[in-house]
DRENVOKE-616867 format. One record per residue (C-alpha): residue in three letters; x, y, z; residue number from 1. Coordinates in nm, 3 decimals, always signed. Layout:
<pts>
residu; u; v; w; num
Ala; X; Y; Z; NUM
...
</pts>
This chain:
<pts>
residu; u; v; w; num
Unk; -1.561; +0.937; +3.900; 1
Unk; -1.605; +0.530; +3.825; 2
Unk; -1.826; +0.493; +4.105; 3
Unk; -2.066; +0.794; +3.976; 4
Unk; -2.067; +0.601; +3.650; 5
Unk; -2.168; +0.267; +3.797; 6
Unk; -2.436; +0.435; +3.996; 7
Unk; -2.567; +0.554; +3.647; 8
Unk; -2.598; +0.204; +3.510; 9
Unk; -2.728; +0.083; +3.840; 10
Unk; -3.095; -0.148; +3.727; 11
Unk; -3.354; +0.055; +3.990; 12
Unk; -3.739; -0.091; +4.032; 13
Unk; -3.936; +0.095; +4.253; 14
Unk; -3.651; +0.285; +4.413; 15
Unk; -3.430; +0.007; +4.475; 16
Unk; -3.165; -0.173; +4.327; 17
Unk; -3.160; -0.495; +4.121; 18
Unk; -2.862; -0.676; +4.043; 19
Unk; -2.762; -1.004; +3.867; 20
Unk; -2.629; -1.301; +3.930; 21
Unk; -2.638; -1.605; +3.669; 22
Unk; -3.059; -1.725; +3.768; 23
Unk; -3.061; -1.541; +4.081; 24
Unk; -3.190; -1.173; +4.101; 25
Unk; -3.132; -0.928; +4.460; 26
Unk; -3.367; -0.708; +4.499; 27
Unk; -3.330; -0.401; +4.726; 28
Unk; -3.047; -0.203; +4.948; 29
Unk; -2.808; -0.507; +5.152; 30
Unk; -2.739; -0.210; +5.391; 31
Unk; -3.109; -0.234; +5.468; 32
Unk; -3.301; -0.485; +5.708; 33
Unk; -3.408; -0.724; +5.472; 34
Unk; -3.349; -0.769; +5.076; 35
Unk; -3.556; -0.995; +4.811; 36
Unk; -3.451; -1.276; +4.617; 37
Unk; -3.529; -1.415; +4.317; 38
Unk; -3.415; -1.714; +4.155; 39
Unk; -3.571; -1.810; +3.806; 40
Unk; -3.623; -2.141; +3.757; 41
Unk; -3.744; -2.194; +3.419; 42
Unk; -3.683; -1.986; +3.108; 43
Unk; -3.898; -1.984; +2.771; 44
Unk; -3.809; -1.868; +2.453; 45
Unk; -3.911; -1.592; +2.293; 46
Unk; -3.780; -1.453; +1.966; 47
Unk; -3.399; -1.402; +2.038; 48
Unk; -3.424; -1.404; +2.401; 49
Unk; -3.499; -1.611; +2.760; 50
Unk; -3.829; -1.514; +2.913; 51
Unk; -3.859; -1.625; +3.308; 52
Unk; -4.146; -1.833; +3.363; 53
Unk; -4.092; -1.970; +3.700; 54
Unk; -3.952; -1.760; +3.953; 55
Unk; -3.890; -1.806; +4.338; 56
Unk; -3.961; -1.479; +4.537; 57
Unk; -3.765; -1.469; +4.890; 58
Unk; -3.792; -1.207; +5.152; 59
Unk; -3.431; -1.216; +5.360; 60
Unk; -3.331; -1.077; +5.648; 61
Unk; -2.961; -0.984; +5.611; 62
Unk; -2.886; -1.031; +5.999; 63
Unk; -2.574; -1.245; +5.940; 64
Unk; -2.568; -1.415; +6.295; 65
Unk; -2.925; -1.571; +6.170; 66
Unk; -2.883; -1.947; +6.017; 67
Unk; -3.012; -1.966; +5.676; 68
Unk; -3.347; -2.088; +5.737; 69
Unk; -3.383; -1.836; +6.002; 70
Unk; -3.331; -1.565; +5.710; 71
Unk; -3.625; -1.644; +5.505; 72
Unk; -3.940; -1.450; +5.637; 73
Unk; -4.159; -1.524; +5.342; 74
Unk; -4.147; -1.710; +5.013; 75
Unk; -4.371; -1.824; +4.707; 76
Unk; -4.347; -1.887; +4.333; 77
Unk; -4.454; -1.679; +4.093; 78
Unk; -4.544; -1.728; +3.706; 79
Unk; -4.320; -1.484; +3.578; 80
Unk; -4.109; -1.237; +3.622; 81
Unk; -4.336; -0.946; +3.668; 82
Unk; -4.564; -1.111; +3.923; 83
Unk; -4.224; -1.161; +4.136; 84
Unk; -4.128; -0.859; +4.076; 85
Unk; -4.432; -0.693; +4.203; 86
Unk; -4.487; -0.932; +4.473; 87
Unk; -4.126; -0.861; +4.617; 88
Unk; -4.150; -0.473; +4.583; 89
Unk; -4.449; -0.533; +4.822; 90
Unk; -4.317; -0.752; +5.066; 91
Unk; -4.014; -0.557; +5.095; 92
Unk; -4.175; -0.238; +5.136; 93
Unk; -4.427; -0.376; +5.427; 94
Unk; -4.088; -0.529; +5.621; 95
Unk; -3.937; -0.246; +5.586; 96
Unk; -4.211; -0.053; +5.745; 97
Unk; -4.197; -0.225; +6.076; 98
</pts>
């Protein structure tokens, strides 16, 4: 029954899964191929909050015998969070497809 609830609280975009770690954001399924990351670099404030404005966008293989510049397929920067977002659904999705 605990796993069922932490599936329900589970952050989805797109139909896969985002979680959190301290700057750095993993996008997608590790069971899968490849998974993006995304690692804010700069925050700005905004009322009572931390709004991302720079933000690293990764596509990684998760082959584990790869070194770790072998892992990185494609990368860029993005001005916010949404822009990464978006650009990583759409990477993901196209490396997926092959």
């Amino acid at each position: 029954m605990t796993e069922k609830k932490s599936k329900e609280k589970e952050l989805i975009y797109k139909g896969k899964p985002l979680v959190r770690s301290g700057s750095t954001i993993y996008y997608g399924d590790m069971a899968d191929k490849y998974v993006a990351m995304l690692q804010i670099f700069e925050t700005e404030p905004f009322k009572d909050m931390q709004l991302p404005q720079r933000v690293s966008v990764q596509i990684l293989s998760t082959d584990a015998t790869l070194r770790p510049k072998e892992r990185i397929k494609k990368k860029t920067d993005k001005a916010n969070l949404y822009e990464a977002l978006d650009i990583a659904a759409i990477w993901l999705h196209r490396m997926l497809e092959q």
